[in-house]
N, C-alpha and C positions, 0 to 999 in steps of 0.2 A: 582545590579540584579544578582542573583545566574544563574549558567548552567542550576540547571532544570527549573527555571524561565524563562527563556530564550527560551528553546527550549518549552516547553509547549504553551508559549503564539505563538511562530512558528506555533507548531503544531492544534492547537485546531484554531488559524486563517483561517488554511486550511482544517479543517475539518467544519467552517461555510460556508467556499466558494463551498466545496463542494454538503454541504449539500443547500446550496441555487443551486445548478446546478442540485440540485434530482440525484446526485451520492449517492443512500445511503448507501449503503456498503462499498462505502469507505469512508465516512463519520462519518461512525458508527467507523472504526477501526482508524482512527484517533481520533477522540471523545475519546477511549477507551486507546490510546498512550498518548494524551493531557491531561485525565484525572488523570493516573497514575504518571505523572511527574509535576500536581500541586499537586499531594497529595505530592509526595518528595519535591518540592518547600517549601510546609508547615512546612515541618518534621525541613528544613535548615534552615527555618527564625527565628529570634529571636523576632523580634518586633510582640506581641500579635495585634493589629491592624490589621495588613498585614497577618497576620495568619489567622484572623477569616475572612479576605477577602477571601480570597485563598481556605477556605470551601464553603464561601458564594458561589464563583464561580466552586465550584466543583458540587454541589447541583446541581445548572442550569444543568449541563453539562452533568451530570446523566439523569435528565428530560428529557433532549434533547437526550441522548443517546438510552435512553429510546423507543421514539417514531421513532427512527431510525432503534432499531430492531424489530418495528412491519414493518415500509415499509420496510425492508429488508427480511422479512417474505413472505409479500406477495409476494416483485419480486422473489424469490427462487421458490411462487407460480405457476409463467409464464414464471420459467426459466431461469432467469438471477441472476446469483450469482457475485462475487465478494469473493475473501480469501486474507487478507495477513499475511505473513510465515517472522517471527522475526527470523532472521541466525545471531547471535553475531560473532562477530570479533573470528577468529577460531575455530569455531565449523567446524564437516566434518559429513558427510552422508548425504548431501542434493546432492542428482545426479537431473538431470533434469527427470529421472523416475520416481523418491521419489515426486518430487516437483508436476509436471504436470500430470502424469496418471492419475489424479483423472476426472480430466477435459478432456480427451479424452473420447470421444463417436462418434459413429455411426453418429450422427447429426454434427458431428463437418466439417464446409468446408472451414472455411479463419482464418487465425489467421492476427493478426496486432502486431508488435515489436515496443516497442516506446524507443530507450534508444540514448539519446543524445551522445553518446559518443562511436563509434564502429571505433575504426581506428586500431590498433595493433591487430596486427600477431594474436597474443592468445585472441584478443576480438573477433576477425574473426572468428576462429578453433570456440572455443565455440558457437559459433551461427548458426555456423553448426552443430555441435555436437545437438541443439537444434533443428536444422530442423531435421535432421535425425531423430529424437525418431518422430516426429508428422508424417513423412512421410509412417513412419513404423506404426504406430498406427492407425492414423484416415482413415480410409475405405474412407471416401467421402472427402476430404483433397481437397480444388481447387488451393487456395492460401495459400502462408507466404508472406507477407509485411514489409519491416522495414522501419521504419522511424527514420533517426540520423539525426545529423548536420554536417556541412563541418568543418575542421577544419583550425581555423583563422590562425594557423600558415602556413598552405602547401595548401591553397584554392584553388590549380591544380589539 
């Protein structure tokens, strides 16, 4: 099983779980990550069999994709969006400005942080760094929330 095979089938698992959770927007953009990396699975395989699979399952995934960006339409309708922002391994100009302004508004009052993993010095800085722009931004700002995990090594 090739890499992009691999991760495709990763990813496109988690975009039917999402997509059964009525997460559709992130469902859509997984879909859309899943579906890109079976078409490179295709490109890799040699064996014509497992190739015309790899479309067969591309097809679906489009359909599916498909109907993801009408309910992804409507919730935009009532407000609720969903963006994800592909940052490759060194690229620069992504500030938390660049990233989030879009999504600060007037209406904006809680945000929730979910990243497993906030223990270093510099993971810290930065999440400040992060609160600061939204404190400065959102007018009606009540809460920021994080949610990480302990870590197994220093559980004190």
């Amino acid at each position: 099983m090739s890499g992009s095979e691999a991760a495709a089938i990763q990813v496109l698992t988690r975009a039917v779980q999402l997509d059964g959770e009525k997460k559709f927007a992130e469902a859509l953009a997984c879909y859309e990550q899943g579906i890109r990396l079976l078409l490179q699975a295709a490109k890799e395989v040699k064996d014509e069999t497992k190739r015309s699979h790899f479309k067969k399952k591309t097809e679906e995934y489009l359909e599916r994709a498909e109907i993801m960006k009408e309910a992804v339409n409507k919730q935009k309708e009532i407000g609720r969006t969903h963006r994800q922002i592909q940052i490759e391994d060194g690229d620069t100009g992504y500030s938390y400005e660049t990233i989030f302004s879009p999504l600060i508004d007037k209406t904006l009052s809680s945000v929730v942080v979910v990243d497993a993993y906030i223990r270093s010095t510099h993971q810290i800085y930065n999440f400040l760094h992060f609160c600061e722009l939204f404190v400065r931004k959102a007018e009606c700002l009540k809460s920021i929330t994080l949610q990480t995990t302990q870590d197994p090594v220093d559980p004190g």
